[in-house]
N, C-alpha and C positions, 0 to 999 in steps of 0.2 A: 231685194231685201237681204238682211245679214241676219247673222247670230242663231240660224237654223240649228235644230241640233243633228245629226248622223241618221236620225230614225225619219224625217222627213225625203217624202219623196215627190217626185213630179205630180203624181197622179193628185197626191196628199194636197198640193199646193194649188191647182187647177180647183177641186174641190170649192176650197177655203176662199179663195178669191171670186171663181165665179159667182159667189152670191151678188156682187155688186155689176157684172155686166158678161157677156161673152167675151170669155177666156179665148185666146188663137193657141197660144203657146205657154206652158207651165214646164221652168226648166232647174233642177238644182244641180250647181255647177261640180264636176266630180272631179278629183285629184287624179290626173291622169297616170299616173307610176302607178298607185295601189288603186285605186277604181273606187274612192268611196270619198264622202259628201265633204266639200271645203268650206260649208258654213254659209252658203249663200245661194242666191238663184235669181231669176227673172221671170217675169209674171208679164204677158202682152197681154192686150186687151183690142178689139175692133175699136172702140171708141177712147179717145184719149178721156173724157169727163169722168167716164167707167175707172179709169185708172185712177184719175185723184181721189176720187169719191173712196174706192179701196185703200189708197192710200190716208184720210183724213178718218176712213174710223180701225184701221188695222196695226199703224204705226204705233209704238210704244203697248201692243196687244202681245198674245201668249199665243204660241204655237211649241206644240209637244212639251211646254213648261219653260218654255225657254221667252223671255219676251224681247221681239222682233224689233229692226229699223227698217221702216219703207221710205223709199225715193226714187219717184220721177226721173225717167231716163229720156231724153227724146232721141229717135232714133231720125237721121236726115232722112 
């Protein structure tokens, strides 16, 4: 997902998303020179349906005030 704002954190994002299935990994991606949030993250899920299902009611949704883009990544 994009457009996170600085105040969202992994734990923040596992949260939000587990409502729709079990969460594996909840990750926001960090600027590695200064150690703080680039705006975006990754959300795995055990079951790929868990995933879209998060995706079709979170996408174009609010987090920390800021509203979100979600998209399906598959990983091989």
């Amino acid at each position: 997902m994009t457009r996170l704002t600085r105040n969202v954190t992994d734990a923040h994002l596992k949260e939000i998303f587990s409502t729709f299935g079990a969460v594996t990994r909840a990750t926001v991606v960090l600027d590695q020179a200064v150690k703080i949030p680039r705006g975006f993250g990754y959300v795995e899920f055990e079951r790929p349906a868990d995933a879209e299902k998060a995706r079709l009611h979170l996408h174009g949704g609010q987090i920390d005030g800021n509203t979100i883009e979600v998209a399906l990544l598959t990983v091989p």
